[in-house]
HTML snippet that shows the backbone in 3Dmol.js (N, CA, C, O; Angstrom):
<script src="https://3Dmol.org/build/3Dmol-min.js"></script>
<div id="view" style="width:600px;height:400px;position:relative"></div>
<script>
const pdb = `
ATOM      1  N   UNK A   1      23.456 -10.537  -5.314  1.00  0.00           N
ATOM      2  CA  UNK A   1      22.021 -10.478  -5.111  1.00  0.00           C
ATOM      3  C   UNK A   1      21.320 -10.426  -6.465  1.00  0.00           C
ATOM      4  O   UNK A   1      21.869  -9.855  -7.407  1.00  0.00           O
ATOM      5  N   UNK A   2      20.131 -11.001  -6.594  1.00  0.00           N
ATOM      6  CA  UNK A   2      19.468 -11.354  -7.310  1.00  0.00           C
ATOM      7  C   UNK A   2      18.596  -9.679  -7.905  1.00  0.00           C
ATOM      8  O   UNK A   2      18.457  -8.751  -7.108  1.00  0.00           O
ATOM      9  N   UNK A   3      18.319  -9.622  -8.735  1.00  0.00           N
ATOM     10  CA  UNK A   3      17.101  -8.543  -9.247  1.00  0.00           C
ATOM     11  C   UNK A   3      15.864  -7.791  -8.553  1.00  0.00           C
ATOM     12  O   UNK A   3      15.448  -6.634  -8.620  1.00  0.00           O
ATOM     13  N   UNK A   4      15.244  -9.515  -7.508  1.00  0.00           N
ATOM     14  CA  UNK A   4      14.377  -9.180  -7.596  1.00  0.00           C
ATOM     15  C   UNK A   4      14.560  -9.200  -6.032  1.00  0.00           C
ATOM     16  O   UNK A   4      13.741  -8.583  -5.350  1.00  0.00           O
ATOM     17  N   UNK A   5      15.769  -9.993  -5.331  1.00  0.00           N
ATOM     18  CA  UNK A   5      16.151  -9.330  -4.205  1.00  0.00           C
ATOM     19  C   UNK A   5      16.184  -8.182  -3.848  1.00  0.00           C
ATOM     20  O   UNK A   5      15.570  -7.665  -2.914  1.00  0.00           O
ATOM     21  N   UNK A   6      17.223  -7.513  -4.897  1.00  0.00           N
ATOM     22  CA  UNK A   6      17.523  -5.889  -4.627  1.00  0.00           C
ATOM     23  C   UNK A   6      15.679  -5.345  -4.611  1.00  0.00           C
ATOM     24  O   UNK A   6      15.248  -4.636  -3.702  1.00  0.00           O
ATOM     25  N   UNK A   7      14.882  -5.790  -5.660  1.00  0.00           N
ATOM     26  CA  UNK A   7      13.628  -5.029  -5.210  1.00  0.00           C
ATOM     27  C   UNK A   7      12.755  -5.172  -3.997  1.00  0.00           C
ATOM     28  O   UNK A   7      12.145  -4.265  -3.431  1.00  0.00           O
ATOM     29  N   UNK A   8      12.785  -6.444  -3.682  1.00  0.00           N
ATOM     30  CA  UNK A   8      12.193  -6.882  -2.464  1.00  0.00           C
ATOM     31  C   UNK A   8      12.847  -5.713  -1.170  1.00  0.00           C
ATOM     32  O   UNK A   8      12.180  -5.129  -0.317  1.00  0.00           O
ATOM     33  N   UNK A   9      14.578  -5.630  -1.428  1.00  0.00           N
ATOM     34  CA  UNK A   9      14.562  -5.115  -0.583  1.00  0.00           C
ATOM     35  C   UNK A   9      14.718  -3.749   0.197  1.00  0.00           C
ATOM     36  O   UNK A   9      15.007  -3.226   1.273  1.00  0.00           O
ATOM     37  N   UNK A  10      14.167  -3.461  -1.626  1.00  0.00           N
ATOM     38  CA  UNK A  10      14.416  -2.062  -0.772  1.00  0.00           C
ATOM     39  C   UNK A  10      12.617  -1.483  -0.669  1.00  0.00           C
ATOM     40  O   UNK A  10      12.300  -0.458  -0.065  1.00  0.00           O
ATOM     41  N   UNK A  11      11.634  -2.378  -1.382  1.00  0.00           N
ATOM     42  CA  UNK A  11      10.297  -2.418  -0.857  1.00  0.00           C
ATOM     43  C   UNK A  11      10.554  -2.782   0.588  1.00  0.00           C
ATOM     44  O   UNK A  11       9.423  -2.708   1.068  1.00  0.00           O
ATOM     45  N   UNK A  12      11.073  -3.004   1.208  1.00  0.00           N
ATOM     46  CA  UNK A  12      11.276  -3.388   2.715  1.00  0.00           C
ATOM     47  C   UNK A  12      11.565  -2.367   2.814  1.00  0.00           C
ATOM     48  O   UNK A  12      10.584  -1.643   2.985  1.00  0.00           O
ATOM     49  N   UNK A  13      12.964  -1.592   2.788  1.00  0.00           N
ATOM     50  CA  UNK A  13      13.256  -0.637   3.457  1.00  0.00           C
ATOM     51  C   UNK A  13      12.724   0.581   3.009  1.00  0.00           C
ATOM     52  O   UNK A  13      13.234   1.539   3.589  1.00  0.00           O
ATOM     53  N   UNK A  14      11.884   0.872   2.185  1.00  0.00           N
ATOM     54  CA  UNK A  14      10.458   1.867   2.001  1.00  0.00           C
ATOM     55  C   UNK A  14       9.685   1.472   3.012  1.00  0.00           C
ATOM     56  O   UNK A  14       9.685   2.332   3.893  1.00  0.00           O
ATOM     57  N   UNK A  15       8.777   0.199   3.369  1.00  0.00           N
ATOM     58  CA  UNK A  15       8.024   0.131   4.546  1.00  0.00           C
ATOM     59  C   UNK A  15       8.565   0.142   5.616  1.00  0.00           C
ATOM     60  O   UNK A  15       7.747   0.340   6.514  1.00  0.00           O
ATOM     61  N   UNK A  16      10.023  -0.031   6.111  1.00  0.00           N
ATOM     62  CA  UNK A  16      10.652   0.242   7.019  1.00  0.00           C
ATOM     63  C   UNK A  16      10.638   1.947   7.757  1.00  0.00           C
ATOM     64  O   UNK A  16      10.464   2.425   8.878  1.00  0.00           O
ATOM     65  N   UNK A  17      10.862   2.334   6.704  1.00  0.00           N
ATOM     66  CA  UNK A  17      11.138   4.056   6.841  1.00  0.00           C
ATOM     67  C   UNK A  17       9.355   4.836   7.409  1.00  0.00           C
ATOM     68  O   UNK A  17       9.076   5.638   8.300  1.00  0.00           O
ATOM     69  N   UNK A  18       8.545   4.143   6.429  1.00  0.00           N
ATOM     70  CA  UNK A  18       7.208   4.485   6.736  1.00  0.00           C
ATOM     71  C   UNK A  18       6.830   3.804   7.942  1.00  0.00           C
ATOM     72  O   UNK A  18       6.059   4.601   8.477  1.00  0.00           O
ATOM     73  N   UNK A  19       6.898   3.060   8.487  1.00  0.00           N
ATOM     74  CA  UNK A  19       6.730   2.712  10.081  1.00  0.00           C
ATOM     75  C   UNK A  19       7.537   2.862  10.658  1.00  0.00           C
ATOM     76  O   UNK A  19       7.224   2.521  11.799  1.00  0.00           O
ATOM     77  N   UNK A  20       8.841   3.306  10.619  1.00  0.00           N
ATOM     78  CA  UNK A  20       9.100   4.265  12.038  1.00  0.00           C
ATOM     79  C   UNK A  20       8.918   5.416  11.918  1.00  0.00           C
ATOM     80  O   UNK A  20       9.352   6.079  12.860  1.00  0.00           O
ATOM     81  N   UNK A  21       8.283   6.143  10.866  1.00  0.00           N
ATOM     82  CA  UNK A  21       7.565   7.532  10.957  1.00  0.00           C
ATOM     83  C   UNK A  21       6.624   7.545  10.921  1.00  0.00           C
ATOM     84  O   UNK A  21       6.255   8.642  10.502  1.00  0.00           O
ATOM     85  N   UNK A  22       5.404   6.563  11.247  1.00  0.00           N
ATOM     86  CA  UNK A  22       4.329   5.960  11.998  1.00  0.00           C
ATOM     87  C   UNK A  22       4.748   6.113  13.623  1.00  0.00           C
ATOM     88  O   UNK A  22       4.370   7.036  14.345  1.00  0.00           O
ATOM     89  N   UNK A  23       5.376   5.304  13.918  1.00  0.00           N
ATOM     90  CA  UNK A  23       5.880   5.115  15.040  1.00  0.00           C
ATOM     91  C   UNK A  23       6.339   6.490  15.799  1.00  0.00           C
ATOM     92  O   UNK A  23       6.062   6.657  16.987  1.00  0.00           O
ATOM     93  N   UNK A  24       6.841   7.170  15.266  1.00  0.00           N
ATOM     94  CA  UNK A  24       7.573   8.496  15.916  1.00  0.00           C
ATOM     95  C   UNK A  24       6.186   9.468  15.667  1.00  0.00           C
ATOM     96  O   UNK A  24       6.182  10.368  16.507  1.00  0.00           O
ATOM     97  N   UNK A  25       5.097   9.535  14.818  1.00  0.00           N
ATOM     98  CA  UNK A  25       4.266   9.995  14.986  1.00  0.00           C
ATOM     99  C   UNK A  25       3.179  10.220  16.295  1.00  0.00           C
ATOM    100  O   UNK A  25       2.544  11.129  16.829  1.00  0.00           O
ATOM    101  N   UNK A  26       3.411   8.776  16.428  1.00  0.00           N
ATOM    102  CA  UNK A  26       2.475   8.164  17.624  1.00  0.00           C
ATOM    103  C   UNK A  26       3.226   8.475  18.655  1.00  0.00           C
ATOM    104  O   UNK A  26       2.536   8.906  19.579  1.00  0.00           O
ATOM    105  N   UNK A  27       4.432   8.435  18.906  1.00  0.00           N
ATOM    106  CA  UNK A  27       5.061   8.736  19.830  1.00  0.00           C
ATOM    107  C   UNK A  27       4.632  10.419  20.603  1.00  0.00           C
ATOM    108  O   UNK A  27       4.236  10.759  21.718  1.00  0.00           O
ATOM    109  N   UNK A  28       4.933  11.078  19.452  1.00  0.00           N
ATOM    110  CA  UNK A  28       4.537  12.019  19.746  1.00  0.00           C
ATOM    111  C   UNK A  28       3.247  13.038  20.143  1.00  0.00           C
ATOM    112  O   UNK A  28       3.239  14.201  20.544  1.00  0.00           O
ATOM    113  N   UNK A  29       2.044  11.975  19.820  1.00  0.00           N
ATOM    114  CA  UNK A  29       0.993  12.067  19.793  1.00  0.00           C
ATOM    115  C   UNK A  29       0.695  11.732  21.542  1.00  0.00           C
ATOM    116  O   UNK A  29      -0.076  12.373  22.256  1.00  0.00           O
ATOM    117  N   UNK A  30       1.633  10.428  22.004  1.00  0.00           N
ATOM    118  CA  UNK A  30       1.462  10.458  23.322  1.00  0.00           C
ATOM    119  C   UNK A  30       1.897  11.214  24.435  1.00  0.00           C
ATOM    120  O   UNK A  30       1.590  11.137  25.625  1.00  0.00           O
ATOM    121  N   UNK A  31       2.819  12.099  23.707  1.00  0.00           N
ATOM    122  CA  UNK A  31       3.902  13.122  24.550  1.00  0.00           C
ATOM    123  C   UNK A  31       2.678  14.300  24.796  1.00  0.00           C
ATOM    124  O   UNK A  31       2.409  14.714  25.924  1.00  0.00           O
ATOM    125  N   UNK A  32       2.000  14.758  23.587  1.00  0.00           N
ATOM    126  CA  UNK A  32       1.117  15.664  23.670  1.00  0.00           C
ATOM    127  C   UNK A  32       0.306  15.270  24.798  1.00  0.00           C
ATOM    128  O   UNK A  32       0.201  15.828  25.891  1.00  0.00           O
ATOM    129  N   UNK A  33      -0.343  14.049  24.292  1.00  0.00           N
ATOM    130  CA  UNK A  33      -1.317  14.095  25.041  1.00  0.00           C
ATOM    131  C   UNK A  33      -1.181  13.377  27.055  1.00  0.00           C
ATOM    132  O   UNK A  33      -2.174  13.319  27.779  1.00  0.00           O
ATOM    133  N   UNK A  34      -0.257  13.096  27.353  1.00  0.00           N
ATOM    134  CA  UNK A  34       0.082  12.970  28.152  1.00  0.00           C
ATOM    135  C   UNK A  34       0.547  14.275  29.154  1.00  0.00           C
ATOM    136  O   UNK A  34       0.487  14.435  30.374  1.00  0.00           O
ATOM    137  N   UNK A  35       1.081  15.197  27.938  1.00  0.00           N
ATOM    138  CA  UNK A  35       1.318  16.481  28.468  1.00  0.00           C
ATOM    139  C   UNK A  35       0.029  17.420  28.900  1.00  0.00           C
ATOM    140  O   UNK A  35      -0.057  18.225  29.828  1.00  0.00           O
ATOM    141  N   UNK A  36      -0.791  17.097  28.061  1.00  0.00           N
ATOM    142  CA  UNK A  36      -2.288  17.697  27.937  1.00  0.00           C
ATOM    143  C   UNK A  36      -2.952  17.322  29.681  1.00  0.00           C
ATOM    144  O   UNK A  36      -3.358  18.016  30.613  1.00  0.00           O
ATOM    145  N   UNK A  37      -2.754  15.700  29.411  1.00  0.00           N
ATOM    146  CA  UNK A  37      -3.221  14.854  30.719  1.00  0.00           C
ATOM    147  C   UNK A  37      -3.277  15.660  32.127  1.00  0.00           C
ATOM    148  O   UNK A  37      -4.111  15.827  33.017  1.00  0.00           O
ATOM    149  N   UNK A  38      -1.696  16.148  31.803  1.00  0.00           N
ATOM    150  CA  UNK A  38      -1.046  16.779  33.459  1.00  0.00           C
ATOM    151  C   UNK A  38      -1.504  18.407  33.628  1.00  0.00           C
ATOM    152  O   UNK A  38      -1.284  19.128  34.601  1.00  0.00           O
ATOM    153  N   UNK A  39      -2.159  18.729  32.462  1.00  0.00           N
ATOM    154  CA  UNK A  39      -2.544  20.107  32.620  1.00  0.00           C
ATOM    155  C   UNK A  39      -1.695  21.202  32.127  1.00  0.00           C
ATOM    156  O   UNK A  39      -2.011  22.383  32.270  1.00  0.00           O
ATOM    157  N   UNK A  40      -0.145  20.640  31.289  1.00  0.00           N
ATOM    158  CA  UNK A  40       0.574  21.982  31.344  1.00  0.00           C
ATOM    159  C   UNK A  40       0.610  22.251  29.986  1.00  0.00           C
ATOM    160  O   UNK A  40       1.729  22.266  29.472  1.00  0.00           O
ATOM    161  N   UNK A  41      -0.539  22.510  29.147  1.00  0.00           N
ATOM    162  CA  UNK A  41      -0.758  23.169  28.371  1.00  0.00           C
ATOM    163  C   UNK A  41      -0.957  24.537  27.925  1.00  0.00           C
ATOM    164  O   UNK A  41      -1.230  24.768  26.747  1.00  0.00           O
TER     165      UNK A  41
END
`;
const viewer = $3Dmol.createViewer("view");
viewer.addModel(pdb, "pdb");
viewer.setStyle({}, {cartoon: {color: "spectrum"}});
viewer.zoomTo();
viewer.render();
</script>
């Protein structure tokens, strides 16, 4: 692999890591509030 491969790719797998802890954020944001929804807060 090339130099600027290796940088490309691990700038990928930095934005990788940051959107699925986006993702698991939101996730959880719907658990709350879904939980909220049903009243058993």
């Amino acid at each position: 692999m090339s130099r600027d491969q290796l940088k490309r790719l691990k700038e990928l797998e930095a934005e990788n890591t940051r959107l699925r802890r986006a993702v698991s954020d939101l996730t959880l944001d719907k658990m709350i509030l879904a939980e909220a929804a049903r009243g058993n807060y």
